[in-house]
N, C-alpha and C positions, 0 to 999 in steps of 0.2 A: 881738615877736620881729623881728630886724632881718636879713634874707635877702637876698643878692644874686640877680640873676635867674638865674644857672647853680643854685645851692639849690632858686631859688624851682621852677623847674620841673624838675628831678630828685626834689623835695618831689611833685608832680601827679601823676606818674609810679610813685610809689613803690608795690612792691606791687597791679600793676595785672595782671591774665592776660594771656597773652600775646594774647587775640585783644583784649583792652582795649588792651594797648601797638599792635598792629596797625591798630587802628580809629586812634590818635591820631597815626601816622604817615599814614596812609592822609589822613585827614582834612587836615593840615596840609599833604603836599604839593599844589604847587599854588593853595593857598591863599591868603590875604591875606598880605601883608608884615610882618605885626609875628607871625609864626608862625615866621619862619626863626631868628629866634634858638634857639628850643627845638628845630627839626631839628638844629640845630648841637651844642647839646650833645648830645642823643642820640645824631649821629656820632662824637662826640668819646669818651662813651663805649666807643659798639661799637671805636671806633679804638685805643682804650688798651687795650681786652681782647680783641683780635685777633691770630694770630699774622702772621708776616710774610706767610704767605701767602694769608690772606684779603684784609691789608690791598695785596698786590700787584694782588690781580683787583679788588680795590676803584679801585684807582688804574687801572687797567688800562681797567673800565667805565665810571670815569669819561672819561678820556684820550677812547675810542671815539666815546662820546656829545657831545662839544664841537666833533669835527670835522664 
């Protein structure tokens, strides 16, 4: 089976409880560098099926936290 890495780890994920999905974000931030790709999609995710005003306080706490 021929999977790109946005598949491959939505594929890891799938079907997981929420305290499983929790523990795999938990685990990964912070973490090693070749982990941020899959926080990435996972944002990219939550991002696509959020409404504007989630993704505002998203944008909002991220904004807060870089200065």
């Amino acid at each position: 089976m021929n999977l790109n890495l946005r598949q491959a780890i939505i594929q890891r994920v799938t079907d997981k409880s929420d305290e499983e999905l929790f523990g795999v974000i938990e685990d990964s931030i912070g973490g090693q560098e070749q982990v941020l790709p899959g926080l990435g999609v996972l944002f990219e995710i939550i991002w696509q099926n959020s409404g504007s005003d989630v993704q505002n306080q998203l944008v909002s706490t991220l904004k807060d936290h870089l200065h």
